[in-house]
Backbone as ProteinMPNN parsed JSONL, in Angstrom:
{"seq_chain_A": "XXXXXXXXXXXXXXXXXXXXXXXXXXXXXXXXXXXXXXXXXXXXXXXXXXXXXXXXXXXXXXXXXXXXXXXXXXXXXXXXXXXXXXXXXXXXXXXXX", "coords_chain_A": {"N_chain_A": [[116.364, 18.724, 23.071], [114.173, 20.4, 21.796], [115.111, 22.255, 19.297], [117.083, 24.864, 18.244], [116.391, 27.103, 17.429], [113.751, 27.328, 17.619], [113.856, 27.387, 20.961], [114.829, 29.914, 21.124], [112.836, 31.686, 20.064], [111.16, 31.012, 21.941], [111.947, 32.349, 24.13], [111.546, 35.141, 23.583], [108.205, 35.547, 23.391], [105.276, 37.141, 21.339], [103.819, 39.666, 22.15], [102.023, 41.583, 21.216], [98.546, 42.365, 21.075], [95.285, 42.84, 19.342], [92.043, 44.492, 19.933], [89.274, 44.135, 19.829], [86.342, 45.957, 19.426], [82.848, 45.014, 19.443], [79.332, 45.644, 18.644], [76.536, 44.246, 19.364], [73.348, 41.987, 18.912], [71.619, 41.773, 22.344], [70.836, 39.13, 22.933], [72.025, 37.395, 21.587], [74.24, 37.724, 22.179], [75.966, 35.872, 24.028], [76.26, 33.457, 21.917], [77.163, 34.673, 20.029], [79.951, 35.321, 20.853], [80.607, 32.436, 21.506], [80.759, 31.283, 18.994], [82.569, 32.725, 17.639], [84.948, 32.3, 19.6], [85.05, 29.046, 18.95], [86.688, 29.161, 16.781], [88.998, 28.049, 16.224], [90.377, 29.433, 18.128], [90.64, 32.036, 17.407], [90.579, 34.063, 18.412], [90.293, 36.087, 21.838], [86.878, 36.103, 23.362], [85.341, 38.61, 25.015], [83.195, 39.522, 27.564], [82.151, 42.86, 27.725], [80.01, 44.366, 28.091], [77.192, 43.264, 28.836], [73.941, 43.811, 28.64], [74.167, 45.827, 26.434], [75.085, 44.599, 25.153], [77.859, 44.726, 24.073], [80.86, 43.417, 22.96], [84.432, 42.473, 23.35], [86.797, 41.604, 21.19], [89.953, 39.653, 21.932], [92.593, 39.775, 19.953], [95.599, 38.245, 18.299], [97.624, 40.124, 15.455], [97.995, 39.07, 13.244], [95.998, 37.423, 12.875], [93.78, 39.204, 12.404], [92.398, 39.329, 10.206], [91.089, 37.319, 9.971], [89.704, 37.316, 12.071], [87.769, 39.381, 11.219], [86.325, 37.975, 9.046], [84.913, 36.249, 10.204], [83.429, 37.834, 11.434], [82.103, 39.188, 9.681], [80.302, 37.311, 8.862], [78.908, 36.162, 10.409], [77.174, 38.171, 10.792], [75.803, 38.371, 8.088], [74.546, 36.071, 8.314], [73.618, 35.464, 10.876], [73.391, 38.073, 12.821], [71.952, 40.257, 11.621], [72.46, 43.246, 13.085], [74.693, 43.195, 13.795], [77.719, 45.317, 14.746], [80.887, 46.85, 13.954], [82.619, 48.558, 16.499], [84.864, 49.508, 16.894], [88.955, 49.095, 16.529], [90.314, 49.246, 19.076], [93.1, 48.674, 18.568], [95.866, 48.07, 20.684], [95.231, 48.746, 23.225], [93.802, 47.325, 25.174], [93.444, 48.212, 27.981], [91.465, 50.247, 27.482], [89.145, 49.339, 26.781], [88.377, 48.203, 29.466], [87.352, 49.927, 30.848]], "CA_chain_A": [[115.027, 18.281, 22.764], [113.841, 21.469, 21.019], [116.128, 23.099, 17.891], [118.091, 25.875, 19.198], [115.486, 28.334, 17.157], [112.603, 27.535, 18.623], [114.112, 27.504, 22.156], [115.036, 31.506, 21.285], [111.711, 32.549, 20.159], [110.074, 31.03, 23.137], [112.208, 33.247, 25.042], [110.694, 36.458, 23.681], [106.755, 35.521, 22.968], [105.168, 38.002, 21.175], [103.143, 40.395, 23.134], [101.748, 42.756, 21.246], [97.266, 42.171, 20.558], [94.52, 43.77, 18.867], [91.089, 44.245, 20.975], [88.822, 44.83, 18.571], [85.009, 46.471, 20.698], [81.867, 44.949, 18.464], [78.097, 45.394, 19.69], [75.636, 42.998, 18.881], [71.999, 41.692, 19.496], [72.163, 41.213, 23.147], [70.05, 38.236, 22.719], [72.725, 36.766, 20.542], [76.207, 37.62, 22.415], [76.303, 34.218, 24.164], [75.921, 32.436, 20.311], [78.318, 35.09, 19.117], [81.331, 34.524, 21.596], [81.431, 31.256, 21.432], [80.847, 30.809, 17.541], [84.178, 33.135, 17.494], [86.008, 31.057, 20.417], [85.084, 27.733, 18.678], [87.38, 29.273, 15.293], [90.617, 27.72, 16.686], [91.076, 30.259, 19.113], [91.478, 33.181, 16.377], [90.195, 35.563, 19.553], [89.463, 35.682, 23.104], [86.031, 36.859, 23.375], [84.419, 38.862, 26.883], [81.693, 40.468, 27.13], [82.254, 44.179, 27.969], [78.066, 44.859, 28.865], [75.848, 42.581, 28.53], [72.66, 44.586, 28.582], [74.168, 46.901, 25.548], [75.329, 43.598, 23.796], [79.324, 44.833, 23.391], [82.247, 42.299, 22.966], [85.586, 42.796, 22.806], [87.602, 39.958, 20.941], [91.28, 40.003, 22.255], [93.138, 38.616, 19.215], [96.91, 38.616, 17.669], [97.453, 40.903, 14.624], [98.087, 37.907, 12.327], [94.744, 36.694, 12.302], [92.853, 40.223, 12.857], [91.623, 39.536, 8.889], [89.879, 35.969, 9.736], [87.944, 37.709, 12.401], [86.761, 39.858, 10.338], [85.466, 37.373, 8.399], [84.062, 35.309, 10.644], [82.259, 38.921, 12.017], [80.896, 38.936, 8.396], [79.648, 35.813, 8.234], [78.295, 36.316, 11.21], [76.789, 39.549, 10.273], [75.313, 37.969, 6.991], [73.539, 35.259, 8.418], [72.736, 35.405, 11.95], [73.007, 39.13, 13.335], [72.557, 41.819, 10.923], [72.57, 44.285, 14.184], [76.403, 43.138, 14.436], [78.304, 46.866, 14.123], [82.151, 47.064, 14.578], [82.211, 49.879, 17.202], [86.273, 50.433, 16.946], [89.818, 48.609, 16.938], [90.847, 49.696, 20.173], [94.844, 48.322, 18.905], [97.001, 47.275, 21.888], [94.995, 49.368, 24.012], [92.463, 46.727, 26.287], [93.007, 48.828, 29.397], [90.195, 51.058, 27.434], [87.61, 48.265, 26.771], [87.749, 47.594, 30.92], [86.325, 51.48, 31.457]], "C_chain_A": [[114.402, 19.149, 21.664], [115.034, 22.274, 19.984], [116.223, 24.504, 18.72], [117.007, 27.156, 19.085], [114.5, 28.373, 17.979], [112.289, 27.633, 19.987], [114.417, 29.46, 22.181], [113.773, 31.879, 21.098], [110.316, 32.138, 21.355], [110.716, 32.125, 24.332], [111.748, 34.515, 24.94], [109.499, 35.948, 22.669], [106.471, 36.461, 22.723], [103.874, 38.507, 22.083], [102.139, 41.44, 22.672], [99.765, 41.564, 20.404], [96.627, 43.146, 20.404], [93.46, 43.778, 19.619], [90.249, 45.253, 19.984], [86.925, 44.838, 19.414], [83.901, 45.753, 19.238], [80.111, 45.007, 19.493], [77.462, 44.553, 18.806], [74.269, 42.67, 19.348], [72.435, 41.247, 21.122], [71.955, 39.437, 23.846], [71.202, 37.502, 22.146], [74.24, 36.969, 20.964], [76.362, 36.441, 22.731], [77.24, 33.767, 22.858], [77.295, 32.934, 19.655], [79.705, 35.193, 19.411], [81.258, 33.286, 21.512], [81.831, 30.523, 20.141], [82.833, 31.699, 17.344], [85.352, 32.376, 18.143], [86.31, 29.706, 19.626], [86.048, 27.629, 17.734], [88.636, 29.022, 15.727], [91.02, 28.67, 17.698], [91.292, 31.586, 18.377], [91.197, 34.364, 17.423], [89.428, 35.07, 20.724], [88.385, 36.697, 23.187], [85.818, 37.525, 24.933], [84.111, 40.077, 26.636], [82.462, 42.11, 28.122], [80.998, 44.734, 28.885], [77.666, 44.021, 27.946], [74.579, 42.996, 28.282], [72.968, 45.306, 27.191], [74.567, 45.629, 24.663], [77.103, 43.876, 22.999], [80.105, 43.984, 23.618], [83.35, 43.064, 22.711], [86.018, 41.583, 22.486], [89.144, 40.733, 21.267], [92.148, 39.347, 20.788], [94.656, 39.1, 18.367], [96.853, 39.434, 16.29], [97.336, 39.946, 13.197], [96.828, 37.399, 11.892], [93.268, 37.325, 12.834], [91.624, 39.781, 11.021], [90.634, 37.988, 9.05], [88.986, 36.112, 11.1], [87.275, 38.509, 11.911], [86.36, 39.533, 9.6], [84.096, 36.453, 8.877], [83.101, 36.659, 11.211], [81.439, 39.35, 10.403], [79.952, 38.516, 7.992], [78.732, 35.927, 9.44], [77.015, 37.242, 10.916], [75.169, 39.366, 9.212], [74.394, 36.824, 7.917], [73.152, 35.017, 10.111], [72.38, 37.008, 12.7], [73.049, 40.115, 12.533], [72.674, 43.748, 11.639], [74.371, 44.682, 14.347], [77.146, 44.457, 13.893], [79.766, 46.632, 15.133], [82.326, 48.13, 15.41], [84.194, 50.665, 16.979], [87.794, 49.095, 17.103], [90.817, 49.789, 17.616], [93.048, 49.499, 20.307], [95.17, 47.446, 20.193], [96.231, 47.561, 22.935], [93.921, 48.618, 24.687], [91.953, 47.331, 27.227], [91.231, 49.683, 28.77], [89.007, 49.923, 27.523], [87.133, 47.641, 28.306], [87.051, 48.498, 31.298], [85.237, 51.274, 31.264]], "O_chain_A": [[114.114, 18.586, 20.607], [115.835, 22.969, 20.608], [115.508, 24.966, 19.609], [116.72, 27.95, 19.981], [114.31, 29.191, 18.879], [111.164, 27.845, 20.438], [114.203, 30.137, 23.186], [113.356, 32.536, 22.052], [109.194, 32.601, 21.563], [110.042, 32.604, 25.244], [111.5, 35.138, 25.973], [109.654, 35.901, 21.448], [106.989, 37.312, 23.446], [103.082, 37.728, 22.612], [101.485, 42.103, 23.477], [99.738, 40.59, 19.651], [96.893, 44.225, 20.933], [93.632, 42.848, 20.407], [90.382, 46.405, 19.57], [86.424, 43.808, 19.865], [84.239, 46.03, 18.088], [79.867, 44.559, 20.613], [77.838, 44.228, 17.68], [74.028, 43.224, 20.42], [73.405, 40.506, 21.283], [72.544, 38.809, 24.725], [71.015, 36.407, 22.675], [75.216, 36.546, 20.345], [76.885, 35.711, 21.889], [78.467, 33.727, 22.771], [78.167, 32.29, 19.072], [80.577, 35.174, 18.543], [82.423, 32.911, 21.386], [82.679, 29.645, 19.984], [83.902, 31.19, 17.006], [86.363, 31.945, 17.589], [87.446, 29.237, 19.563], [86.508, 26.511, 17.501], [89.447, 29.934, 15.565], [92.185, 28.587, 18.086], [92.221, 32.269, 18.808], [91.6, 35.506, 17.205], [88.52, 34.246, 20.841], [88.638, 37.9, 23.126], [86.158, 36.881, 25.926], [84.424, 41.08, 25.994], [83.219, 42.051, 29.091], [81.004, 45.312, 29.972], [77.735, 43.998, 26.718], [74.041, 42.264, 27.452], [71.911, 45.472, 26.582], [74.345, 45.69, 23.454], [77.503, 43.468, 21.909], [80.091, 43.652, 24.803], [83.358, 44.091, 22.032], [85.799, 40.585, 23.171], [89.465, 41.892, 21.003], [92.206, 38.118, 20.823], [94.753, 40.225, 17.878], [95.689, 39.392, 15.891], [96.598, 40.23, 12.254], [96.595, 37.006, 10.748], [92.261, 36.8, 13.309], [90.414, 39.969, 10.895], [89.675, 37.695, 8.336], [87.978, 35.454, 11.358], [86.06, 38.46, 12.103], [85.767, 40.381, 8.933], [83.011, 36.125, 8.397], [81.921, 36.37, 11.412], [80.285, 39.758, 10.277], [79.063, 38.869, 7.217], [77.559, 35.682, 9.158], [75.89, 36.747, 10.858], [74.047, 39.85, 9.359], [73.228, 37.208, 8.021], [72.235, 34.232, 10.35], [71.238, 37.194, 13.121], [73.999, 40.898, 12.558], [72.847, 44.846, 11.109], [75.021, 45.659, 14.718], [77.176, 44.655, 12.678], [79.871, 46.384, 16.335], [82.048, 49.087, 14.688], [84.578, 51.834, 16.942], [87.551, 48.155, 17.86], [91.575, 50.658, 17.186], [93.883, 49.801, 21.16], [94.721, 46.344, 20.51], [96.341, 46.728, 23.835], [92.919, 49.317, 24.84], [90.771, 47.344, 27.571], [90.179, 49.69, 29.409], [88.128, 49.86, 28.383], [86.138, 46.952, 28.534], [86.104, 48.247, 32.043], [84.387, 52.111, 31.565]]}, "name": "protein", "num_of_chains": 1, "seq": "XXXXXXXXXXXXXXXXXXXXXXXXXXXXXXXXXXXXXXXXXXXXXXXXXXXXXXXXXXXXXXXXXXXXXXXXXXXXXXXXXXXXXXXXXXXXXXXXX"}
């Protein structure tokens, strides 16, 4: 059914994501997870604290440069509060502390 290739690289999925911490108006996380979710999926958003307004987006390394556009664009026209706080790498376990 499937070509021989694409039956091997479903056998090892890649594994490795970036978790990139951003704070934000807290007034405005809602607006600003889901405007990121809605971008094809380029990152799973969740909220970290709500009261302080931090996100983490979970997202593959491949398409770490079109959330940082869309946190631009963001940036530029709806939150100019929005501050990258850190790419945390592979490392999520930290963004649950």
């Amino acid at each position: 059914m499937f070509p021989e290739e694409t039956l091997e690289r479903l056998k090892n999925p890649p594994t490795k994501s970036i978790t990139l911490a951003v704070k934000v108006d807290p007034k405005k996380l809602n607006f600003i997870s889901m405007v990121v979710d809605g971008h094809g999926r380029i990152a799973l958003p969740r909220t970290r604290n709500g009261k302080q307004g931090i996100l983490d987006f979970i997202t593959p390394p491949d398409c770490i440069d079109y959330l940082y556009q869309i946190l631009e664009d963001i940036k530029k026209n709806y939150d100019p509060t929005l501050e990258v706080l850190g790419d945390l790498g592979e490392n999520w376990l930290e963004a649950v502390e």
